[in-house]
N, C-alpha and C positions, 0 to 999 in steps of 0.2 A: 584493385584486389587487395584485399589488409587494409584497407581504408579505413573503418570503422571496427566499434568495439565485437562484432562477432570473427568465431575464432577462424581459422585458414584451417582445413584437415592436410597433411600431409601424408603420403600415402607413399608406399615401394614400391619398387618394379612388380613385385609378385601380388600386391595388388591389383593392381592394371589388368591381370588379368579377369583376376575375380571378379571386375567392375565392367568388362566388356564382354565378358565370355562364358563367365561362373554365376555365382548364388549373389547378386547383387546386391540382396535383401543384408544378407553375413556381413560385407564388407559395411554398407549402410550403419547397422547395430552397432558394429566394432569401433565407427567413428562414431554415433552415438555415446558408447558410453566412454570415449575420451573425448568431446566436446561438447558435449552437453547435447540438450534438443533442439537447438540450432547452430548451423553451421556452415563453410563454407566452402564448396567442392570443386575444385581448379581446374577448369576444360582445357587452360590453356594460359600463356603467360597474363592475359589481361582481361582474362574473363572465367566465370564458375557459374556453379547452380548454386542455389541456397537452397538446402536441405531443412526441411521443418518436420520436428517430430510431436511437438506439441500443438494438438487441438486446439490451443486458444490465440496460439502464432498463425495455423493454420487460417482460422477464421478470420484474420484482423487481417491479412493477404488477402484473402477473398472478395472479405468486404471493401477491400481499399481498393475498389478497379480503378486503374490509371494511375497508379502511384508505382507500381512495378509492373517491369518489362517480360514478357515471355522469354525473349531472347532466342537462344539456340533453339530452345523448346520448340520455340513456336516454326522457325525454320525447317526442323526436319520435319515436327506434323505435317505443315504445311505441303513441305514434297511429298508427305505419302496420304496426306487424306487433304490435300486443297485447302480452302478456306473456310473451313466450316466452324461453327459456333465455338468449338474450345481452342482454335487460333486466331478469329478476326477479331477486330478489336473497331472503339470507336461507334460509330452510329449503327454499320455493322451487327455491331456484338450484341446491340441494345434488341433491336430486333427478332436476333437468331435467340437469344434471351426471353424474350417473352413467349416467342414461340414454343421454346422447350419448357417453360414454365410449369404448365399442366405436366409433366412427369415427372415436375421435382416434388409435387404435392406431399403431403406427408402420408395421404389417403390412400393415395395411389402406389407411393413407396411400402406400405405394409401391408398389402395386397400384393406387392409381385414377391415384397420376402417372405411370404406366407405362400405364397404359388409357386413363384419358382424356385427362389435362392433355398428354400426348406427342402423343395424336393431334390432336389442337385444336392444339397449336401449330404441329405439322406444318403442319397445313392453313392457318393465319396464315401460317406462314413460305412457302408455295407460292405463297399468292396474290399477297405482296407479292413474290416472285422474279418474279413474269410480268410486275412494271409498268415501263414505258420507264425507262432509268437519267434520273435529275434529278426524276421525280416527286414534285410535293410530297403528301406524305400527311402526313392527320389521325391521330396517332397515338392519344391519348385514345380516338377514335370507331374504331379497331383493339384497343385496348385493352380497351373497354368493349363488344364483340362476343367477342372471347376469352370474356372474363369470361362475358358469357351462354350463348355457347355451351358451356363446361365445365361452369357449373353446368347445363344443362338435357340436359346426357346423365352427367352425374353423378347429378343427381336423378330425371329418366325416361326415362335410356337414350338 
């Protein structure tokens, strides 16, 4: 950990909360914009996540399979959804890879943002137009109802 030129965030006690309990996204930003768009998040005395906020970091991770570790990641996935395509790795991954291939199409992807993620947001953006103007809303808990609703008429209609 500190080993290399990317930076270490540091973080308070009052963090910690925010990071296990709160608006995750906040905390995220906040070290963002003091460590740039990439950086390096402390689980523990000798190990973090590397947080990526740039698109072109993001892809060169992507593309570089087998060069970085899932790590913790990939352990807690694993206890709650098994070994499926976005934790196994190796010949594995290759496999479960082609087989999800057909839905990363690009065809196929603007077809279901056109189907589903437009009508879900629709419906987002209606419900928040009907609330009194000064409203305060939980964005997260709007966010994290999106999210389910897309996936569960993306996945059953």
């Amino acid at each position: 950990l500190g080993q290399s030129a990317i930076p270490v965030a540091v973080y308070k006690p009052t963090d910690i909360g925010e990071l296990f309990g709160g608006a995750l996204f906040l905390v995220l930003q906040r070290f963002k914009k003091l460590y740039g768009p990439a950086y390096l998040l402390p689980t523990g005395p000798t190990s973090s996540f590397l947080v990526l906020s740039d698109p072109a970091s993001a892809k060169h991770v992507l593309n570089s399979y087998g060069t970085y570790e899932k790590g913790l990641v990939r352990e807690i996935a694993e206890f709650l959804f098994g070994d499926g395509f976005a934790v196994a790795d190796g010949e594995k991954w290759k496999i479960r890879r082609r087989a999800v291939a057909p839905s990363l199409h690009k065809k196929y992807l603007d077809a279901m943002v056109s189907r589903v993620f437009a009508n879900c947001s629709q419906r987002t953006s209606d419900v928040l137009a009907k609330l009194p103007p000064q409203t305060e809303v939980d964005m997260e808990k709007i966010f994290s109802e999106l999210t389910l609703d897309v996936i569960g008429r993306a996945v059953f209609n």
